[in-house]
N, C-alpha and C positions, 0 to 999 in steps of 0.2 A: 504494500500500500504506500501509494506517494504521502510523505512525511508533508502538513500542514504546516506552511511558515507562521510564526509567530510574532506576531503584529508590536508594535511600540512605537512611540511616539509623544510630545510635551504635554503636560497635564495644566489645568489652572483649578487650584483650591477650591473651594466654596470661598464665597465673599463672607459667609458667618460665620467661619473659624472652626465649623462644626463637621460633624460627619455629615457626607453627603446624605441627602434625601431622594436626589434625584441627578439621572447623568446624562450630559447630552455627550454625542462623537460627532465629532468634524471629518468629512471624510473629501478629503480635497481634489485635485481637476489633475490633469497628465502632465508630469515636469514639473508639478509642487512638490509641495510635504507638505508633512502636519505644523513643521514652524510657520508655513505662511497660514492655516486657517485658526490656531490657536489665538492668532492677533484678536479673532472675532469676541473673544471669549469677554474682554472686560467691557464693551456694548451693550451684553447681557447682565453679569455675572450681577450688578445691583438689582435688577428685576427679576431675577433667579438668585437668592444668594445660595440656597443648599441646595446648588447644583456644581456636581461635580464637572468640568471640560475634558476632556479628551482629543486628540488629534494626529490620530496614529499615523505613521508615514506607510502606504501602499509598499506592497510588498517585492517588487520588484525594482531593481535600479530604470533609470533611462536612458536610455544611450544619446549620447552627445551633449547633455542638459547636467551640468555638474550639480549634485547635492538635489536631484530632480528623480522624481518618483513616479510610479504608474502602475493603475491596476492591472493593466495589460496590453500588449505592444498593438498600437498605431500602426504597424505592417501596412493592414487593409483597410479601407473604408464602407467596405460595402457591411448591408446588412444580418449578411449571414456569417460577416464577422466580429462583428460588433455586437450577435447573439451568443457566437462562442466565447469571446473574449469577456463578456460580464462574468460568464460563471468561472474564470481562470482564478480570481480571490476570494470566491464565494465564501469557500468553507472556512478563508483563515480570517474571513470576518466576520462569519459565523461564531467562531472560536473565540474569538479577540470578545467579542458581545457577550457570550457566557462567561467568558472569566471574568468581567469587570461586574456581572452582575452577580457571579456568587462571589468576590474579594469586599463586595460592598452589602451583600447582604440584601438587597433590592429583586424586584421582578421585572416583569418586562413593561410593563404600565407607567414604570419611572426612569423608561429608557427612552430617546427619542435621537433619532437620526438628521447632521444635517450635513447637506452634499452640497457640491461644488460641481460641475461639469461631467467628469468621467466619475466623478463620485458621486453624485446625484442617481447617474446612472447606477454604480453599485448598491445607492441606500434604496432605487424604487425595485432592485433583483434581491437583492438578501432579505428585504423588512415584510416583505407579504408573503416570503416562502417561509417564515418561520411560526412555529408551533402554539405561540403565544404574539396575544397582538401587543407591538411597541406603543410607545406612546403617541407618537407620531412620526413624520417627515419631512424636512424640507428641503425642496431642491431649487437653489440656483444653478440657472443656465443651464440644465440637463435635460433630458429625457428617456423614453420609455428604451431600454437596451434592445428585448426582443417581448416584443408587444404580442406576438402569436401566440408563443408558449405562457403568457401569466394567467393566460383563462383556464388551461390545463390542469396550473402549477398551484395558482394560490389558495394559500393558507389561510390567512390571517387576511384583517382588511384594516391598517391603522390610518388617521386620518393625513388627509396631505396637503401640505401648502409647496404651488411651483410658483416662483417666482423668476421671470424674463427678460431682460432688455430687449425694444423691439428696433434696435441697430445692431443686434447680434451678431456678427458674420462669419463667428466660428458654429454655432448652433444656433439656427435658423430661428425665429419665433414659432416658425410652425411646429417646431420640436414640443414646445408645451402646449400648445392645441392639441395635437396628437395624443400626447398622454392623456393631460385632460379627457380628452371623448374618452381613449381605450379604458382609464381607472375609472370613472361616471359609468361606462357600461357594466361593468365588474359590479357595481354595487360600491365603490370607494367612496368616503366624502371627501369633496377635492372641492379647495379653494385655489385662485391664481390671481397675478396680479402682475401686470404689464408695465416696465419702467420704461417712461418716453424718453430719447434719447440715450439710452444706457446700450453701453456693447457686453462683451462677455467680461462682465464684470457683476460686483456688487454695489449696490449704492444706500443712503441712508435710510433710504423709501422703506428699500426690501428687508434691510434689519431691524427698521422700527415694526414689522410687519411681523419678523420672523420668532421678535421676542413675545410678541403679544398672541402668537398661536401657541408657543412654547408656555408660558404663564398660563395659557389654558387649558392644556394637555398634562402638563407634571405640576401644577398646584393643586 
């Protein structure tokens, strides 16, 4: 059996000093790491204080992108690669998500996923294949990996906020239409919200947005 890599990446405290109550993961874009989506953390961490941060760095290097990381290689662009290549870190963020949740004591109710790009894409393939529903999701600038197999697949249906800039031009806007219809059909509750002028990025719109669906889901 192929040996699960073992996720790690920068942590941010709870802002109350205390044990975590509740944990959000950062799960970052291709040619990050988790030092660049950690930054997100203190945006939050006063409207979540007993929330733990997380921001593990993908598990594979990337080639030519020093200190740059990826769920899995860019090779191909087509679809029926970008359905293989979600499930290539599945299970070691599968792994990564039950160990934080039994080292903390917590369920999965007080877990909540949030994504970046090619991590968005990993949070909307791991979080409704699992057994228990998370607390939520949120994906910038992402979308659905392999939209075919999730009516097959899913498990769980936790609730989702996609958040887009509609000058994207690495991921299309129609990218979150897309999911939107496909999780709406499924039976998902799915919120979105459209930043005017924004590319593939984040802006303060979508994190003032992203804390108040989080303060919803793990309060």
């Amino acid at each position: 059996m192929t040996q699960i890599p073992l996720l790690d990446g920068p942590s941010g405290a709870p802002a109350s000093g205390g044990s975590p109550k509740s944990i959000v993961i950062f799960l970052h874009g291709y040619g990050s790491n988790g030092a660049d989506l950690i930054d997100l953390a203190p945006y939050w961490a006063q409207a979540l204080p007993d929330t733990l941060f997380l921001a593990p760095d993908a598990p594979q290097p990337c080639e030519g992108v020093p200190y740059g990381r990826q769920w899995w290689a860019l090779t191909s662009l087509t679809p029926q690669a970008r359905a293989a290549g979600v499930r290539v870190s599945a299970r070691a963020l599968d792994a990564y998500i039950d160990a934080q949740l039994t080292a903390h004591g917590l369920a999965e109710d007080k877990l909540a996923l949030v994504g970046f790009s090619q991590g968005t894409m990993m949070a909307l393939h791991v979080g409704p294949r699992r057994a228990k529903a998370l607390a939520g999701i949120v994906g910038f600038s992402g979308m659905l990996a392999d939209p075919e197999a999730l009516a097959a697949e899913v498990v769980t249906k936790p609730p989702v906020l996609l958040v887009h800039g509609d000058r994207d031009d690495v991921l299309p806007l129609s990218a979150l239409h897309q999911a939107d219809v496909g999780l709406k059909a499924l039976g998902f509750e799915v919120a979105t919200h459209v930043s005017p002028g924004l590319g593939h990025s984040i802006d303060e719109g979508g994190l003032r947005l992203g804390a108040r669906f989080l303060i919803e889901r793990l309060r």
